[in-house]
Every structure is written in structure tokens, then in C-alpha cells.
N, C-alpha and C positions, 0 to 999 in steps of 0.2 A: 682379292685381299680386302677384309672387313678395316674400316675407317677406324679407328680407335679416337676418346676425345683423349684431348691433351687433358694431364691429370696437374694443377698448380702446384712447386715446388711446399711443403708444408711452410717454412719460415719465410718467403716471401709473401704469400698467399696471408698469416698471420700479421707482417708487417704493413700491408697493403691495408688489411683490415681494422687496424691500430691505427694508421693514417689516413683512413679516410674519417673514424671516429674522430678522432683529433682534428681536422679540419673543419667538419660541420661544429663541434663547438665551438672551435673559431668565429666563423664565420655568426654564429647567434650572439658570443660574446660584442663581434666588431658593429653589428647592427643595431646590436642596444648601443654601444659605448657613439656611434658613428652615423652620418649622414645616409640614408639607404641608396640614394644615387651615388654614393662613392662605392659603398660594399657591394650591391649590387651586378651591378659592371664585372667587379674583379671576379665574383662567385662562378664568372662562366668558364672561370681558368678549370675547373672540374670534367667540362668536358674534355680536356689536351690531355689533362693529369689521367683520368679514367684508360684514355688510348695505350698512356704508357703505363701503365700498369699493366691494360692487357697484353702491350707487347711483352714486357717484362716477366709475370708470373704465367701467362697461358700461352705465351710465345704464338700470337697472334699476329699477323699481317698488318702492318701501316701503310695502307694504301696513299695514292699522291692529293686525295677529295680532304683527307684525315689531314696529312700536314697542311694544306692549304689552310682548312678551316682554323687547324691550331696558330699559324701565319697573323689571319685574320683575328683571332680573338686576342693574340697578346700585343698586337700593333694597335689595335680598338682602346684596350686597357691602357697602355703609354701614350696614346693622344688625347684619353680621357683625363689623366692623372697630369698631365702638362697641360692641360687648358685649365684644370682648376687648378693647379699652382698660379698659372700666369694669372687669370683672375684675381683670385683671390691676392696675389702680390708677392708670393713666398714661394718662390724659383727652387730656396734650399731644402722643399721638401720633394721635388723630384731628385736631388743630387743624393738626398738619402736614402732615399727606395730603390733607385738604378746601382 
């Protein structure tokens, strides 16, 4: 039996692609407006977001190497975001974001 590729649903595939547009503006917007070691940091949240999508529109495999990684880079971003609060002295901009 021939493999067939998985074919993305059309309106998630669409939404997917509106969403990642809209992110990367973001992300130029928050680097002119913002510190580049703050934005930085968080930009790697793309690779997590990228997995789930693929699970979502191509109904792709989340292997245990994928969640890990994903583990890793949003515990990286909360310990980066709470040391420059605590730095900088303004606790209540973690209690916003969380």
C-alpha cells in the first residue's frame, strides 16, 4: 500500500498561516518598541507553536524529544521574565503576563 502525504485541512492550514503572519509582525513590532534580550528569549516560543501546528493541521507525531524541548523553552522564558522583574524591582509585571 502506497504512503499517501497527509493533505492540511484548508481553514486550519489558512488560519495557521494568518497566525504565523501576525506573529512575526509582532514580534518586529515588540523589538523596535522593546529591549532585544527581552524579545528575543520569548521569539523561541515559535519552535513549540510550529510542533503544534504541525500536530494540528498535518496531524503530525509529538514525539517525547518535542515536548521536552517545548518544557525547556517555556520554563527558560518564565525564569527569564522573573529575574528581570525581580531586577528591575516590579514583581507586578510577572503577575501580569502569568
Amino acid at each position: 500500500m502506497a504512503h499517501r502525504a497527509m493533505q492540511p485541512k484548508p481553514s486550519l492550514a489558512k488560519a495557521a498561516l494568518w497566525m504565523a503572519g501576525w506573529l512575526s509582525l509582532m514580534t518586529v513590532i515588540a523589538v523596535a518598541d522593546a529591549d532585544a534580550t527581552l524579545v528575543v528569549p520569548i521569539d523561541f516560543v515559535r519552535v513549540p507553536l510550529t510542533a503544534l501546528v504541525g500536530w494540528l493541521v498535518y496531524a503530525e507525531r509529538v514525539d517525547l524529544l518535542t515536548v521536552v524541548g517545548t518544557v525547556l523553552i517555556l520554563t527558560g522564558n518564565v525564569l527569564n521574565l522573573r529575574r528581570r522583574a525581580t531586577v528591575s524591582g516590579d514583581a507586578s509585571v510577572v503577575a501580569r503576563r502569568a
